[in-house]
N, C-alpha and C positions, 0 to 999 in steps of 0.2 A: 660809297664803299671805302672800305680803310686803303685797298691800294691804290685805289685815285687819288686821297688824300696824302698816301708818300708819296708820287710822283708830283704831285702841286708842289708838296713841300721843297723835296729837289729844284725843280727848275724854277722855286724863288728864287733858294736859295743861291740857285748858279748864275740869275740872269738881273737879281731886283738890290739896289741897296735895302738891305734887312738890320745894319748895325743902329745903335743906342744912339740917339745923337749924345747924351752927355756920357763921359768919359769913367772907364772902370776905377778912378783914382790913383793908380799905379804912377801918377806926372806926382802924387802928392807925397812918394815915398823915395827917401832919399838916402842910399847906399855911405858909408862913409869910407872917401878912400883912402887907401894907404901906401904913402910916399915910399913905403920900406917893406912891402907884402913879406918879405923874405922865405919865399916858396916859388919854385918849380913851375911855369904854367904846363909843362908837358908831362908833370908827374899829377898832376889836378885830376881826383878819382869822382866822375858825376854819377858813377853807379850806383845802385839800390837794390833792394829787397822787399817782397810787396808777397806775404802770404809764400813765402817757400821760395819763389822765384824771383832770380837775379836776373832785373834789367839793366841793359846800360845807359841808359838814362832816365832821368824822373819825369818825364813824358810820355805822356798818354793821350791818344787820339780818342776825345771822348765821341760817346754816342751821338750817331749821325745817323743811320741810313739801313734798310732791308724791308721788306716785303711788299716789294713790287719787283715787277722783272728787269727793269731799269738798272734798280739796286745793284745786280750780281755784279755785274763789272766793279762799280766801284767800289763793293766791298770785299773784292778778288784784290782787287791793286790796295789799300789800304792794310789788307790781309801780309800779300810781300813785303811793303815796305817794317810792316811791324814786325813781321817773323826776321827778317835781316836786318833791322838796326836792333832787335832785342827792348821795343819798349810795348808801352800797355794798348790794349784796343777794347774799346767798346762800341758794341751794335746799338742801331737804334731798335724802338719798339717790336717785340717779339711776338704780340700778341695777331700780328695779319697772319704770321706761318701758322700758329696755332691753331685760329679757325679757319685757316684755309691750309691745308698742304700743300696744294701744290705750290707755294712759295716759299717752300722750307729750303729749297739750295739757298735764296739771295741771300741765309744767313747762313747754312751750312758751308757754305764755299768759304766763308774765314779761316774755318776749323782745317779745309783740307790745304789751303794754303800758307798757312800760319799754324803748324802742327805743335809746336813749340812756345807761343806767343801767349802770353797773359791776357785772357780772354776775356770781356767781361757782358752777360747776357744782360737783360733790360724787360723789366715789363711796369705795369702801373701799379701804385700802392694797393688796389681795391681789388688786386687781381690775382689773388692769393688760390685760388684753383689751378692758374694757369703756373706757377714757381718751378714746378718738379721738373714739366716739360721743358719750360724753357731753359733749365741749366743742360739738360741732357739731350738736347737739340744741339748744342755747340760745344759740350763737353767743355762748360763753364768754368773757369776757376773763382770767379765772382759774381755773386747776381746783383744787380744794378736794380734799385727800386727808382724810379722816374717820379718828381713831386713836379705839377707844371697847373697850379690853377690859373694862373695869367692867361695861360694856351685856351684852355677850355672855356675862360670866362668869355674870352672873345672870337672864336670858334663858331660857325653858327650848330656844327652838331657836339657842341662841347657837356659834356659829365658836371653837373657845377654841386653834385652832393657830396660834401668835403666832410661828412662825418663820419666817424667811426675809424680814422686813415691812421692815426697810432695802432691803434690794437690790432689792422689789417697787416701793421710793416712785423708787427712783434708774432702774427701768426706765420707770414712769410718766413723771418728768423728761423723760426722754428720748425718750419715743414722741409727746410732743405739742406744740404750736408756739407753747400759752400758756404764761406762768407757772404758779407749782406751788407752792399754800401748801398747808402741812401744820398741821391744826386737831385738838387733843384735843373731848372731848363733853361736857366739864363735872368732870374729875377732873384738870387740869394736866397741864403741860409741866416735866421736869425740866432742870435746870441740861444734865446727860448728856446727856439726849436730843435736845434742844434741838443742841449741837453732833453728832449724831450726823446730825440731820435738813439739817442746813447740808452736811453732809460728805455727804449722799446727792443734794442739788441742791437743794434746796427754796429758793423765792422766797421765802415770806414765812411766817410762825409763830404760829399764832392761840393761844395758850397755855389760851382757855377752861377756864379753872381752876374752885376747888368755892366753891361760896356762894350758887350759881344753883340750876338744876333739877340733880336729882339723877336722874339715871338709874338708877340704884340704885332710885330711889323709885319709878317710872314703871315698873321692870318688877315692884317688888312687890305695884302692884294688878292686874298681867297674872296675875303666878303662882298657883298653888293654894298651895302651900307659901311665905309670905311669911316665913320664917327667914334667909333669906341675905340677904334684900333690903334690909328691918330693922337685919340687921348690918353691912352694907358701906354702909348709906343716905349715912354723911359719911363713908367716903373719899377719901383725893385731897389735892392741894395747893391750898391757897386761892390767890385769883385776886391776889392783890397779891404774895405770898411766888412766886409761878410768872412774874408777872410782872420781878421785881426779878432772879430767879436767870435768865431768857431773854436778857432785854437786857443783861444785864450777862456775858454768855457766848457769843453769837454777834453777827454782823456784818449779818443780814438783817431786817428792820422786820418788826414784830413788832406784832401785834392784841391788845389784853386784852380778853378776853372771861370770863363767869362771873360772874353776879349784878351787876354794873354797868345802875346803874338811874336815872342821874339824871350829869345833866354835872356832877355835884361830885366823883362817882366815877370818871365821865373824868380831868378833868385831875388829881386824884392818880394817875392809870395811865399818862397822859403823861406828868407829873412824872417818874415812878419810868422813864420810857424808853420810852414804848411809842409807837407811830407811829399807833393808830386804835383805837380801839374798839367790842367789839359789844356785842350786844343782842339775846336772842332774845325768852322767853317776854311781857313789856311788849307786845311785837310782836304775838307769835300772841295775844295778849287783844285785843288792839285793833284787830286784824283783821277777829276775829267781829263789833266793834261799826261799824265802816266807818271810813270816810275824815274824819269829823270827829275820830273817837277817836285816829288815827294821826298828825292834824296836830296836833292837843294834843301827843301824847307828843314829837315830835319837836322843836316848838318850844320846847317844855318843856325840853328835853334841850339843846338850842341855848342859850338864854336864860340857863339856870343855868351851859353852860360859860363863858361869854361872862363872868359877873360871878365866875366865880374866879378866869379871867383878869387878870380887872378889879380883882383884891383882890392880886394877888401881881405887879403890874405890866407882864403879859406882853400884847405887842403881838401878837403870832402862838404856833402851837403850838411854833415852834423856840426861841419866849423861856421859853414854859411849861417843855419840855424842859429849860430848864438853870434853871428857880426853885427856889428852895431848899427843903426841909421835912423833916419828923425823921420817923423810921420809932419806933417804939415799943412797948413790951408784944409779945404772943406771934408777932407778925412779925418785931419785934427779935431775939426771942431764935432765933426758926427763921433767918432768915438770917444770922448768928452764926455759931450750930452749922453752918451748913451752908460756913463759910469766906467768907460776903461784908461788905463791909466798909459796914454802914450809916451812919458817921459822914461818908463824902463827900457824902452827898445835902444834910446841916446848911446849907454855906456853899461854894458853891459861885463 
């Protein structure tokens, strides 16, 4: 049943090391600081705008968690903390409420608690029946397409028919009256596909690249046969190399997500062009512990962007966006080979 399979997912997640063992590249990008910022750290504005609505910060608890009954608590508490620091929140898969009602609170309870909050619903590219419902179950401001073949390849009841999933994301586009970001699950967004997902309609691009949880990992303590799981554990494009090849290849704002764990790892994802970043598993740990746990992280996350800001001169995130800093070592050389030119980011 799908909601056995969210609760497996949780208490992997809460109890099993699930991260990349190799690293999102973010150690390979390097900020340039400035002896003479000549700015204000207490007038330093981290706020944004994302579709009508002013966050105060460019964080976003990406999609985690609902439909199971486990779920509701933690996405009651993730709900608070979003509605009271003013940043984004995304559900996980929508599609267990939909064939089952009775697990429509674990994701309604966002909405009642986060009345205010940048919302963002979630279902699978192929699932273009279930679009309507799911924005109007949570009174969406975003619908969230989820791309995850990694998941499914190693899954023993995983979906592995990957065709026709443009034309599905470009019917979804069109069947619903929010915007429409298209988000990978932890293994990147390619330069390709990236513009492939522009050319289907999608609003915005969560590129959640590898260096975070492995989904790969997370289904190898599901499986009997943990051989594929093991093998495909680090997969994927890491989240700085996914990040650089997105923004630098399409025209729509773009989320770095993928092991980003601390605002020093923000604003190099900003730096390199990204428009917000997420944050999931930080979240579901600090979920289980409450509201004090969640305001730590968050402030945390705030504070530390605030003084990178504060090191490389930048008054807001559109100063960050254009600060200067050197890509290096195996980011370098991947975005290289792969035709991008890292020597603009130097001296900008």
């Amino acid at each position: 049943m799908i909601s056995d399979r969210k609760l497996e997912h949780l208490l992997i997640c809460k109890n099993y090391d699930v991260n990349y063992k190799k690293t999102t590249g973010f150690e390979d990008i390097e900020l340039i600081h400035r002896a003479l910022p000549e700015i204000n750290k207490e007038e330093i504005d981290i706020s944004t705008e994302v579709f009508g609505k002013k966050l105060e910060s460019p964080l976003f608890i990406t999609a985690i968690t609902g439909g199971h009954p486990s779920a509701k608590n933690i996405n009651k508490e993730l709900a608070i903390i979003a509605d009271n620091k003013k940043i984004g929140l995304g559900l996980g898969s929508q599609r267990a409420a939909i064939v089952n009602p009775d697990l429509n609170d674990t994701y309604t309870v966002v909405r009642d608690y986060a009345p205010d909050a940048l919302l963002l619903g979630n279902i699978g590219a192929p699932q273009i029946d279930l679009a309507e419902d799911a924005v109007e179950m949570l009174d969406a401001d975003i619908l969230a397409i989820h791309l995850n073949p990694l998941q499914e390849s190693i899954q023993p009841e995983g979906d592995v028919n990957a065709t026709g999933i443009v034309d599905s994301i470009s019917e979804i586009v069109n069947s619903v009256s929010v915007p429409v970001m298209a988000k990978e699950t932890g293994t990147g967004i390619s330069s390709e596909d990236a513009i492939s997902l522009e050319n289907a309609g999608v609003n915005f691009i969560d590129v959640e690249g590898a260096g975070g949880t492995s989904w790969a990992a997370v289904e190898t303590y599901r499986g009997e046969d943990r051989y594929l799981g093991e093998l495909f554990w680090d997969w994927g494009i890491p989240t700085a190399v996914s990040t650089a090849e997105v923004v630098n290849s399409v025209s729509v704002p773009v989320i770095s997500s993928g092991g980003i764990r601390s605002g020093l790892d923000a604003a190099k994802a900003i730096a390199l062009g990204a428009d917000a970043v997420g944050m999931a598993l930080p979240a579901l740990q600090g979920a289980y512990k409450g509201q004090e746990e969640l305001v730590k992280l968050v402030d945390r996350f705030n504070e530390s962007l605030k003084i990178a800001m504060f090191l490389v001169g930048a008054h807001n995130l559109e100063e960050l966006k254009n600060s200067n800093l050197i890509i290096k070592g195996e980011t370098k050389e991947w975005l290289e080979a792969r035709g991008f030119d890292t020597k603009k980011y130097a001296k900008r």
